[in-house]
Backbone as JSON Lines, residues from 0, in Angstrom:
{"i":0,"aa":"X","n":[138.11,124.79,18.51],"ca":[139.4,124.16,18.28],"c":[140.39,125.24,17.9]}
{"i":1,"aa":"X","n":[141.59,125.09,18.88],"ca":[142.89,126.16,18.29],"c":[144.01,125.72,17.82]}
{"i":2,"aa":"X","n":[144.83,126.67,18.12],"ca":[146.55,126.03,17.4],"c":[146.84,124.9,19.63]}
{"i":3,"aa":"X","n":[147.55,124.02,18.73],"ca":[148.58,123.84,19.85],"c":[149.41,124.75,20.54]}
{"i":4,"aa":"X","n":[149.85,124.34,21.69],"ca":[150.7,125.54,22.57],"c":[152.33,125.08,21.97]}
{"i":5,"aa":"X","n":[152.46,124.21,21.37],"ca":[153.53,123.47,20.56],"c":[153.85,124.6,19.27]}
{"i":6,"aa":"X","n":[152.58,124.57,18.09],"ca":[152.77,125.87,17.34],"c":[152.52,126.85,17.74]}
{"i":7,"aa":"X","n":[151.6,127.53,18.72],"ca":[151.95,129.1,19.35],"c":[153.49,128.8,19.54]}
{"i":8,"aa":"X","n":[153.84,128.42,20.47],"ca":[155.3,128.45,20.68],"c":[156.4,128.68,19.57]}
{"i":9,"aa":"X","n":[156.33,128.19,18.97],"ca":[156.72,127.99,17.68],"c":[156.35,129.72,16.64]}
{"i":10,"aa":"X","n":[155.49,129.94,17.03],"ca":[154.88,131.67,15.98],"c":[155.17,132.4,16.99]}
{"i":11,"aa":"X","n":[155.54,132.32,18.41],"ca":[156.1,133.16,19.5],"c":[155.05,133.76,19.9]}
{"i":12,"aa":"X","n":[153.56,133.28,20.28],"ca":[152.56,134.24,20.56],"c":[151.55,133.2,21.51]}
{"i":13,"aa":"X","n":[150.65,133.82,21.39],"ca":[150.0,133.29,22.52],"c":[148.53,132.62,21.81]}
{"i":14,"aa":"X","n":[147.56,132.11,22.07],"ca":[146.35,132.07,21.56],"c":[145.56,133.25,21.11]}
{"i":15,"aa":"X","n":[145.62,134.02,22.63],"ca":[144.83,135.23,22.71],"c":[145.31,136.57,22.38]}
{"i":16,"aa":"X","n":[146.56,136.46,21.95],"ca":[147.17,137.14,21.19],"c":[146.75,136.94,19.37]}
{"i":17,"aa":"X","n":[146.99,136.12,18.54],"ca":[146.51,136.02,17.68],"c":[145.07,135.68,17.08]}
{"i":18,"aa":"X","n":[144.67,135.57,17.94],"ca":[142.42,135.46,18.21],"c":[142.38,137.15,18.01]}
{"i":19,"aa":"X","n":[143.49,137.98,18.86],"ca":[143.0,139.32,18.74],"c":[143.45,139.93,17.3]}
{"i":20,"aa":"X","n":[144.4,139.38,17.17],"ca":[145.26,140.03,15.97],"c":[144.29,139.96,14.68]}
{"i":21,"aa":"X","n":[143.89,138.51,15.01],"ca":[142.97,138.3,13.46],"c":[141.94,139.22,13.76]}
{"i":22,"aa":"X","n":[141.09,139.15,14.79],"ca":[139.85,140.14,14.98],"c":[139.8,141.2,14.56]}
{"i":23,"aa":"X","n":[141.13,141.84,14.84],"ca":[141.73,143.09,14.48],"c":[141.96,143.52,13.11]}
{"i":24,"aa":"X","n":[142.36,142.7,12.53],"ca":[142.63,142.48,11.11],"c":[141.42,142.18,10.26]}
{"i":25,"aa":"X","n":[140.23,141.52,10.6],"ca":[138.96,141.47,9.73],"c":[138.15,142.59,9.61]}
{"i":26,"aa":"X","n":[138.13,143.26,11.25],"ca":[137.08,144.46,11.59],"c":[137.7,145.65,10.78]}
{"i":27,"aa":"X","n":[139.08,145.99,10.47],"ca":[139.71,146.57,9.89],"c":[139.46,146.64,8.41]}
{"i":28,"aa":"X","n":[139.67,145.46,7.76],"ca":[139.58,145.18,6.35],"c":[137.97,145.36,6.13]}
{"i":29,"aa":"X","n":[137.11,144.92,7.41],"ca":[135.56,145.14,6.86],"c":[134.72,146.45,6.86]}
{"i":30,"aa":"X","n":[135.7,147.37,7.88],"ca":[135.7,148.7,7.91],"c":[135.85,149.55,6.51]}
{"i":31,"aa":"X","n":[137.34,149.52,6.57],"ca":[137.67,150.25,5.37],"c":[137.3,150.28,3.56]}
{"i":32,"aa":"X","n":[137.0,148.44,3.43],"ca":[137.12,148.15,2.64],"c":[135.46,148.11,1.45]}
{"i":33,"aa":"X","n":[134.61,147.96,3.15],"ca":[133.2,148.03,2.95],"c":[131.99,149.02,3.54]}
{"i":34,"aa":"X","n":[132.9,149.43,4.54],"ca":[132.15,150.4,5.6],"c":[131.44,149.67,6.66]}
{"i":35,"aa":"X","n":[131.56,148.51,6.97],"ca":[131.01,147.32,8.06],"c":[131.82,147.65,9.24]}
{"i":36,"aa":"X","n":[131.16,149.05,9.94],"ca":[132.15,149.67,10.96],"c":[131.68,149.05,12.71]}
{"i":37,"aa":"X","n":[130.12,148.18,12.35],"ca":[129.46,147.27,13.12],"c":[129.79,146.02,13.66]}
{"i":38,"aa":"X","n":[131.12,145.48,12.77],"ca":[131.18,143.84,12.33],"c":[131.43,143.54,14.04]}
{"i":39,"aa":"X","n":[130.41,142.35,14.4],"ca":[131.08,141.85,15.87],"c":[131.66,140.69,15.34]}
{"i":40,"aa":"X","n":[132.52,140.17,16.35],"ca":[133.08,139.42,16.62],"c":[132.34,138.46,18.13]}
{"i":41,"aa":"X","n":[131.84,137.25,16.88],"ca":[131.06,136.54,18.04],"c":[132.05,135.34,18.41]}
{"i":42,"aa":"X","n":[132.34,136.12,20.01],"ca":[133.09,135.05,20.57],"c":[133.82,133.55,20.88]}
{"i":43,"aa":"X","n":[132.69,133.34,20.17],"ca":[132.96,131.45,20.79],"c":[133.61,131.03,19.72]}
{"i":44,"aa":"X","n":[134.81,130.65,19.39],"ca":[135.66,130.22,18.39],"c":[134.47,128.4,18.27]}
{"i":45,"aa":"X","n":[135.09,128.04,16.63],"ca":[134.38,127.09,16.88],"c":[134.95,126.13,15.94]}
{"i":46,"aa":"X","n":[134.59,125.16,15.45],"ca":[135.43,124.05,14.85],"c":[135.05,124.32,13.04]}
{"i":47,"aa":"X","n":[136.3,124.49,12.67],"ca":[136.2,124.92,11.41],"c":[135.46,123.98,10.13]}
{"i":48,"aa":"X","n":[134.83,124.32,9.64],"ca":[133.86,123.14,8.7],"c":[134.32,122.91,7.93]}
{"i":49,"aa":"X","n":[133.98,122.04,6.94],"ca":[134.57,122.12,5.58],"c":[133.27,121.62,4.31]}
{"i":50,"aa":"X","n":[132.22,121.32,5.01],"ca":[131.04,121.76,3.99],"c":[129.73,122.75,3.72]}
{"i":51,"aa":"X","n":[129.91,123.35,2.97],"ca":[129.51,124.31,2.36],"c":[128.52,124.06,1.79]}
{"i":52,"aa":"X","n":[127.4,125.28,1.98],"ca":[125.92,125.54,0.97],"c":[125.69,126.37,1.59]}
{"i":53,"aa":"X","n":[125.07,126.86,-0.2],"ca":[124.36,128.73,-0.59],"c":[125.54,129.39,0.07]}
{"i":54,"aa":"X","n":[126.87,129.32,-0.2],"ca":[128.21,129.77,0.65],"c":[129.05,129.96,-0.43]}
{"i":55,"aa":"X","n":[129.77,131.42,-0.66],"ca":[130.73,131.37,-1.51],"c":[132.14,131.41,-0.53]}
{"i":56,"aa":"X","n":[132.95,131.02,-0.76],"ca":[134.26,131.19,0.22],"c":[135.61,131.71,-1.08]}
{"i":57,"aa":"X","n":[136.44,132.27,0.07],"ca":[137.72,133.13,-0.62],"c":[138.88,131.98,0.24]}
{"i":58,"aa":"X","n":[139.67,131.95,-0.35],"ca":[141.09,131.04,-0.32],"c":[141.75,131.6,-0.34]}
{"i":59,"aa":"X","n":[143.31,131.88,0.48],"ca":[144.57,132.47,0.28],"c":[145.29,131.62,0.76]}
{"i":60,"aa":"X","n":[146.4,130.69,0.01],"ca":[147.49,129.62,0.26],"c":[148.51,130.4,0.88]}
{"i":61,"aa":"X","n":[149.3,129.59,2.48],"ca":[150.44,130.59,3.0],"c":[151.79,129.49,2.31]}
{"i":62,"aa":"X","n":[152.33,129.72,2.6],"ca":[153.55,128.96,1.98],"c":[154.58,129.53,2.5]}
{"i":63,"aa":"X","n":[155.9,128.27,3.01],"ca":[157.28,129.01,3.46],"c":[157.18,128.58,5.02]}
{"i":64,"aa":"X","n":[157.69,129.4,6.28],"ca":[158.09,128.82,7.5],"c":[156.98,127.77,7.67]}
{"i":65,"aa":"X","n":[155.64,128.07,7.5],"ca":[153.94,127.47,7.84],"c":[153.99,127.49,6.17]}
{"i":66,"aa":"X","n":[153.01,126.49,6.21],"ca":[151.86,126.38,4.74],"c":[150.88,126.5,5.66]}
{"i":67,"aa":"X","n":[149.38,126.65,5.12],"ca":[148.5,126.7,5.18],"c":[147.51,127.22,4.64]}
{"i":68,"aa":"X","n":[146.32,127.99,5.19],"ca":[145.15,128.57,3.88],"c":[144.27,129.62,5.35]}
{"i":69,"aa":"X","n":[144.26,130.69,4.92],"ca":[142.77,131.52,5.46],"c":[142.54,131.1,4.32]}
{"i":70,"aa":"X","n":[141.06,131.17,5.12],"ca":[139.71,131.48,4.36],"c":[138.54,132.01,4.87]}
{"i":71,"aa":"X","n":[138.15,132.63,3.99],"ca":[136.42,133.4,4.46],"c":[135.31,132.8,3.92]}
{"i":72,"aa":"X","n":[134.39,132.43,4.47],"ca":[133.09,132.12,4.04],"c":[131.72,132.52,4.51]}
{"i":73,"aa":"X","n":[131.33,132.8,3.41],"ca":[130.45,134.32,3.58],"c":[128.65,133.25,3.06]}
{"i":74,"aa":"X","n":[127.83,133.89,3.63],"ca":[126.81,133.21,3.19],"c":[125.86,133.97,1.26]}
{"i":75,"aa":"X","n":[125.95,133.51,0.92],"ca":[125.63,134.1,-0.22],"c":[124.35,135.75,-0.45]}
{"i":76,"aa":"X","n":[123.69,135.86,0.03],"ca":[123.15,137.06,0.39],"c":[124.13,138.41,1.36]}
{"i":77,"aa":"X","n":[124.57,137.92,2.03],"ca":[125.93,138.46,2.67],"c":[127.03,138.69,1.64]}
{"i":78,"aa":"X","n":[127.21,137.58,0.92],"ca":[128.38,137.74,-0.2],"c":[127.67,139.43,-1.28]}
{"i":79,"aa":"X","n":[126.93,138.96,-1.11],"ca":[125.84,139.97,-2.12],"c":[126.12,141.58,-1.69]}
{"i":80,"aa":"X","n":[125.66,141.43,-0.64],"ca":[125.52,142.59,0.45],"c":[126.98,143.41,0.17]}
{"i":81,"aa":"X","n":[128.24,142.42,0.6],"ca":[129.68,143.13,0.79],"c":[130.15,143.38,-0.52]}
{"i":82,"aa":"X","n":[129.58,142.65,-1.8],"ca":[129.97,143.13,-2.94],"c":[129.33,144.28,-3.09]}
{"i":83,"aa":"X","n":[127.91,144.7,-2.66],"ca":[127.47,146.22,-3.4],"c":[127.92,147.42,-2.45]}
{"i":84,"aa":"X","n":[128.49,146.59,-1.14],"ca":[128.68,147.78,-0.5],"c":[130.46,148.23,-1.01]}
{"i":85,"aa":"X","n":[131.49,146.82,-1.5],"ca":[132.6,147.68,-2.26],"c":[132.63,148.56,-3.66]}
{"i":86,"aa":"X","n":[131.09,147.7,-4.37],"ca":[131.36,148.55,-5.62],"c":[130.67,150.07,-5.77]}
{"i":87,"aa":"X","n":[129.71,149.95,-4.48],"ca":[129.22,151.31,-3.95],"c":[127.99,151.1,-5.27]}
{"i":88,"aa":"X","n":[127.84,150.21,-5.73],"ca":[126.46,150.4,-6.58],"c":[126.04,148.96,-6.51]}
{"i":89,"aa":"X","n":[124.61,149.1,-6.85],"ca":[123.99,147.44,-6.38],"c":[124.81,146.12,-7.09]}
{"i":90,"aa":"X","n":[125.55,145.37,-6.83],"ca":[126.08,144.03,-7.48],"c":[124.39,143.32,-8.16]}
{"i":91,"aa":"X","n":[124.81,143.0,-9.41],"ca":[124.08,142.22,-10.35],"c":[124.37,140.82,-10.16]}
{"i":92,"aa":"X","n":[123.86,140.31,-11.23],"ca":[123.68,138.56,-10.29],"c":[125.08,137.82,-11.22]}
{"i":93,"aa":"X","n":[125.92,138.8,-11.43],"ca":[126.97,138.45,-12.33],"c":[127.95,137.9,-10.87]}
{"i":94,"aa":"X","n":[127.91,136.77,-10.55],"ca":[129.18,136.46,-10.38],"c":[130.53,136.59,-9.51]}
{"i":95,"aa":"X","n":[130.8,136.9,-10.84],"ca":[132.67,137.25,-11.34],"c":[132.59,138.61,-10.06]}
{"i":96,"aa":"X","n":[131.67,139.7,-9.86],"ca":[131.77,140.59,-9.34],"c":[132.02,140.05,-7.93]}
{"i":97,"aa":"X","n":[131.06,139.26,-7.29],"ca":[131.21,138.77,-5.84],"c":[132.09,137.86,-5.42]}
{"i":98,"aa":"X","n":[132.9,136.99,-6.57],"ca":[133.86,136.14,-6.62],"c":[134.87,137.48,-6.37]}
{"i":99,"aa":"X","n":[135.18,138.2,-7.38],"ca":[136.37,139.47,-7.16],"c":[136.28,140.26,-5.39]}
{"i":100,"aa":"X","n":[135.29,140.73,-5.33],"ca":[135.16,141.38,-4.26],"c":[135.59,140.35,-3.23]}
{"i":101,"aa":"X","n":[134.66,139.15,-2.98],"ca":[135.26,138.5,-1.52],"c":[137.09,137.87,-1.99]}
{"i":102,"aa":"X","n":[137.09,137.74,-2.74],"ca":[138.73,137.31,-3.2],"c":[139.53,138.46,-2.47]}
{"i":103,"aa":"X","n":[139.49,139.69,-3.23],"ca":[139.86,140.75,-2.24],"c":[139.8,141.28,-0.97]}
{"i":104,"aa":"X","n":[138.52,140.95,-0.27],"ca":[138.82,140.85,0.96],"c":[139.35,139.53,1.66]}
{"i":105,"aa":"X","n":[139.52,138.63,1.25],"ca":[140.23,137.64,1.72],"c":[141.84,137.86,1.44]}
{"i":106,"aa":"X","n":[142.42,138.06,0.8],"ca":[143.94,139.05,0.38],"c":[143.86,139.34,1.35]}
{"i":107,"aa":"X","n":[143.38,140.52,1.82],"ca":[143.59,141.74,2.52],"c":[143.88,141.05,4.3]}
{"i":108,"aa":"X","n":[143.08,140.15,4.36],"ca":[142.86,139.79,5.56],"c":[143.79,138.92,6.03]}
{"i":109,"aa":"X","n":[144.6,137.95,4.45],"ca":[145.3,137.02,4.78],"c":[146.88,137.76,4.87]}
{"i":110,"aa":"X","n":[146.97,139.29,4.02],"ca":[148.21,140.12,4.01],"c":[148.5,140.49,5.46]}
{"i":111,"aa":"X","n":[147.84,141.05,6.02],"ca":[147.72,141.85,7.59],"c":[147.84,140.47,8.44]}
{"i":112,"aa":"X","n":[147.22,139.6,8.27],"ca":[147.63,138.17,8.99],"c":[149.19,137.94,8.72]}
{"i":113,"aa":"X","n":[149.58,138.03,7.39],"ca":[151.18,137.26,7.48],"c":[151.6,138.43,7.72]}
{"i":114,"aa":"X","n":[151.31,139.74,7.81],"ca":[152.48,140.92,8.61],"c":[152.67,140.38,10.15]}
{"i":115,"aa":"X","n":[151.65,140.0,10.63],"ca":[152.13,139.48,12.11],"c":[153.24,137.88,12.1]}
{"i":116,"aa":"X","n":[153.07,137.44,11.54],"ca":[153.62,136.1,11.22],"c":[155.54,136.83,10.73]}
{"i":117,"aa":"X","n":[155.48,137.68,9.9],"ca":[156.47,137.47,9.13],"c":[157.33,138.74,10.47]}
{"i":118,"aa":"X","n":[156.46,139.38,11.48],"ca":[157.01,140.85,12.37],"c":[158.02,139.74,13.13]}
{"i":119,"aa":"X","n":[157.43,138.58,13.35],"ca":[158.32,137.23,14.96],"c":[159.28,136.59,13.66]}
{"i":120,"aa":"X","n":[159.35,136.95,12.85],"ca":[160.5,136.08,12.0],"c":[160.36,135.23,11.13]}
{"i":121,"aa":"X","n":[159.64,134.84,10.49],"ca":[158.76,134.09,10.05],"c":[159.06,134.39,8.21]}
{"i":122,"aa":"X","n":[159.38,133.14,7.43],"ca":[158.87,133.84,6.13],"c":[157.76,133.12,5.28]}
{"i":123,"aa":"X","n":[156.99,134.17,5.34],"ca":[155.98,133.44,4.48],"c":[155.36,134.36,3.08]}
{"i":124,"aa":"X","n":[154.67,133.42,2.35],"ca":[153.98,133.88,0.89],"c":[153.24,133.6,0.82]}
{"i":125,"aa":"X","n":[151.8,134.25,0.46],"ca":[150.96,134.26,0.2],"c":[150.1,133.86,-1.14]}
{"i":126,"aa":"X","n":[149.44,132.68,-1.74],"ca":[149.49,132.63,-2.94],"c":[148.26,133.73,-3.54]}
{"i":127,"aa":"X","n":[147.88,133.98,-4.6],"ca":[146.8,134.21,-5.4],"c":[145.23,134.28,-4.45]}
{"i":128,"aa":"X","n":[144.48,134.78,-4.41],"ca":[143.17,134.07,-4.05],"c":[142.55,133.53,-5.15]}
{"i":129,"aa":"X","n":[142.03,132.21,-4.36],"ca":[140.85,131.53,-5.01],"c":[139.84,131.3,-4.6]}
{"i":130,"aa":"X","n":[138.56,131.53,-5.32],"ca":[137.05,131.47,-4.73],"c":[136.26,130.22,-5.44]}
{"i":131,"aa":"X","n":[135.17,129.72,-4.33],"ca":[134.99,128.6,-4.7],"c":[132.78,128.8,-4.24]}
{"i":132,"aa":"X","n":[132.12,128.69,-4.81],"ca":[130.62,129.16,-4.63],"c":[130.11,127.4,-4.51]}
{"i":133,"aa":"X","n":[128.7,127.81,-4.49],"ca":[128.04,126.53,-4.96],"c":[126.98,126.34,-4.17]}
{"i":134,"aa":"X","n":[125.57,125.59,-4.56],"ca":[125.18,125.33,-3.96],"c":[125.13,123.89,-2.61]}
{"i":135,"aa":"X","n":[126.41,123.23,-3.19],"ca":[126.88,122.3,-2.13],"c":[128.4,122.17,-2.33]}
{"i":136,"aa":"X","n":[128.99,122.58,-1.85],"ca":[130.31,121.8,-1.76],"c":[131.13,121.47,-0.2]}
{"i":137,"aa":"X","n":[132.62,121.11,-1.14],"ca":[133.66,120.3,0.27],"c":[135.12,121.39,0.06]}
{"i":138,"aa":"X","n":[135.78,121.68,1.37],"ca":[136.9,122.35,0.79],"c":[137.46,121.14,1.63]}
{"i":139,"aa":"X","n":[138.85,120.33,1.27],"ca":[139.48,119.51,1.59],"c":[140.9,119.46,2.14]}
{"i":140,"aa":"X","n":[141.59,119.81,3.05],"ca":[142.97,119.97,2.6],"c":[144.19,118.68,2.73]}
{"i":141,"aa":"X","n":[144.48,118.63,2.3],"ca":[145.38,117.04,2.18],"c":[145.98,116.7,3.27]}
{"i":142,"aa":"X","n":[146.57,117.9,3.78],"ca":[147.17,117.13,5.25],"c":[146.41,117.58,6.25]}
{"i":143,"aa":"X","n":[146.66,117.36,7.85],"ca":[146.31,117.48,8.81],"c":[146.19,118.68,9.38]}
{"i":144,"aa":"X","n":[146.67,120.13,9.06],"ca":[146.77,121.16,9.52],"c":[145.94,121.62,10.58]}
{"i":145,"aa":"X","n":[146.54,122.13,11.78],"ca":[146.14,122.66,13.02],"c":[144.81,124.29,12.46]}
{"i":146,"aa":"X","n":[144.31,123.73,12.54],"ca":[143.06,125.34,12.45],"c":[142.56,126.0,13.64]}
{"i":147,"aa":"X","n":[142.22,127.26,13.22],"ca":[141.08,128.04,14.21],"c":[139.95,128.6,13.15]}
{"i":148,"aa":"X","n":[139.26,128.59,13.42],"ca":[137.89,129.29,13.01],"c":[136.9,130.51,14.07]}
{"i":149,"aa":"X","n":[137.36,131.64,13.3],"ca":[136.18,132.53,14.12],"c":[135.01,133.2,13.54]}
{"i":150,"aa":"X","n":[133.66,133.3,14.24],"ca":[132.64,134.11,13.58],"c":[132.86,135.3,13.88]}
{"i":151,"aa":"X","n":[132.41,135.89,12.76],"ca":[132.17,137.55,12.77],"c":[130.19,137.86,12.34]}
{"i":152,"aa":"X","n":[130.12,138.96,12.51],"ca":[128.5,139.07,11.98],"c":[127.98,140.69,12.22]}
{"i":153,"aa":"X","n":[127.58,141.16,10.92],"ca":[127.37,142.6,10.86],"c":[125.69,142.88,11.35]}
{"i":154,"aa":"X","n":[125.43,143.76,11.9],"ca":[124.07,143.96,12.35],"c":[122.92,143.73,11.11]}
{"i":155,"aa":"X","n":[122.15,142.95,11.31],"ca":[121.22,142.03,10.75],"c":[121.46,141.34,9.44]}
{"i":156,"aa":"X","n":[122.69,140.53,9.63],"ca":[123.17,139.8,8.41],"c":[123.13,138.85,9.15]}
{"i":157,"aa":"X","n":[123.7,137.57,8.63],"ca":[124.01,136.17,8.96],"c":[125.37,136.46,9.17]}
{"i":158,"aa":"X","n":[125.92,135.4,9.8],"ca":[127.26,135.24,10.46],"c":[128.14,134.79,9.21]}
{"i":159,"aa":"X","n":[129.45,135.05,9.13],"ca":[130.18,134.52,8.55],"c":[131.52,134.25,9.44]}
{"i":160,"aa":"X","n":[132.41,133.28,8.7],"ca":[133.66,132.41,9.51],"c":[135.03,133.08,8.73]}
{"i":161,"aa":"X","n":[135.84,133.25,9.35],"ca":[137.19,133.74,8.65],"c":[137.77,131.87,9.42]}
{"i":162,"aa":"X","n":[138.55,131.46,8.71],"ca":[139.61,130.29,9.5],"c":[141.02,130.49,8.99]}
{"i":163,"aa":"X","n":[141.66,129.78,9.82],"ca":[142.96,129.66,9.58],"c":[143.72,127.95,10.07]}
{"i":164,"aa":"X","n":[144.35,127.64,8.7],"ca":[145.13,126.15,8.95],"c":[146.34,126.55,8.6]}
{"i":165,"aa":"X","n":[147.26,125.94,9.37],"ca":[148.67,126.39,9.5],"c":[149.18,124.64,10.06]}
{"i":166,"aa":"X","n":[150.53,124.63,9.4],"ca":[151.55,123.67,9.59],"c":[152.93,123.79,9.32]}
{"i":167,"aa":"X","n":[153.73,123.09,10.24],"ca":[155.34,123.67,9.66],"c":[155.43,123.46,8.52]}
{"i":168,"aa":"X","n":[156.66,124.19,7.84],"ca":[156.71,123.87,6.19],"c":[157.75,123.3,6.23]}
């Protein structure tokens, strides 16, 4: 599931234009940020979920021309993995550390996302990140917002989903 050709039109871009942009923008942030210089990008876009287990996920609210929310959701051993590879020493079972780390790469991913948004004219803000773990949960969003969801997946990890919901503001 993607944006309408109603909102591409509207963000002045194309599908496959912003499928690349984000791609571009995760492999980047998972590069630099972690050294995940492997991360593929598995093709098949797919319908964005919204329930969760053994899954911590990162939140970034857009707000202004679009509202909406990236988010990343990482499978918890994976969450593990990208926290020891930012703090460059093994992550302990504390937490707060893997909540911080994927928070930050979700920032990062949702900043470089609204540089393309805000380059066609666009103004938008980005709120705070928020992270949400558990062994079961629901992320909900109140209105209807148009999403995409893509997998990414580093050589012998589990897959994880970056998405994006967007609506006029």
């Amino acid at each position: 599931m993607g944006f309408s050709s109603v909102l591409l039109e509207r963000l002045h871009t194309t599908e496959d234009v912003l499928v690349k942009q984000l791609v571009r923008d995760v492999k980047e942030v998972f590069s630099t940020m972690i050294g995940m210089d492997d991360l593929l990008h598995l093709p098949l876009e797919i319908n964005p979920v919204n329930h969760f287990s053994g899954c911590t996920s990162a939140l970034v609210g857009l707000a202004g021309t679009y509202n909406g929310l990236i988010s990343l959701h990482v499978p918890d051993e994976l969450a593990h993995n990208i926290t020891t590879s930012m703090l460059g020493k093994e992550a302990g079972d504390d937490d707060d550390d893997i909540q911080d780390a994927l928070g930050e790469v979700a920032n990062m991913i949702a900043g470089s996302f609204k540089q393309h948004l805000t380059n066609s004219g666009l103004d938008i803000r980005l709120s705070t990140p928020s992270v949400v773990t558990g062994k079961r949960y629901a992320i909900a969003l109140t209105n209807k917002p148009e999403a995409m969801a893509l997998r990414f997946a580093a050589s012998n990890e589990d897959w994880f989903m970056v998405a994006v919901a967007l609506e006029q503001g």
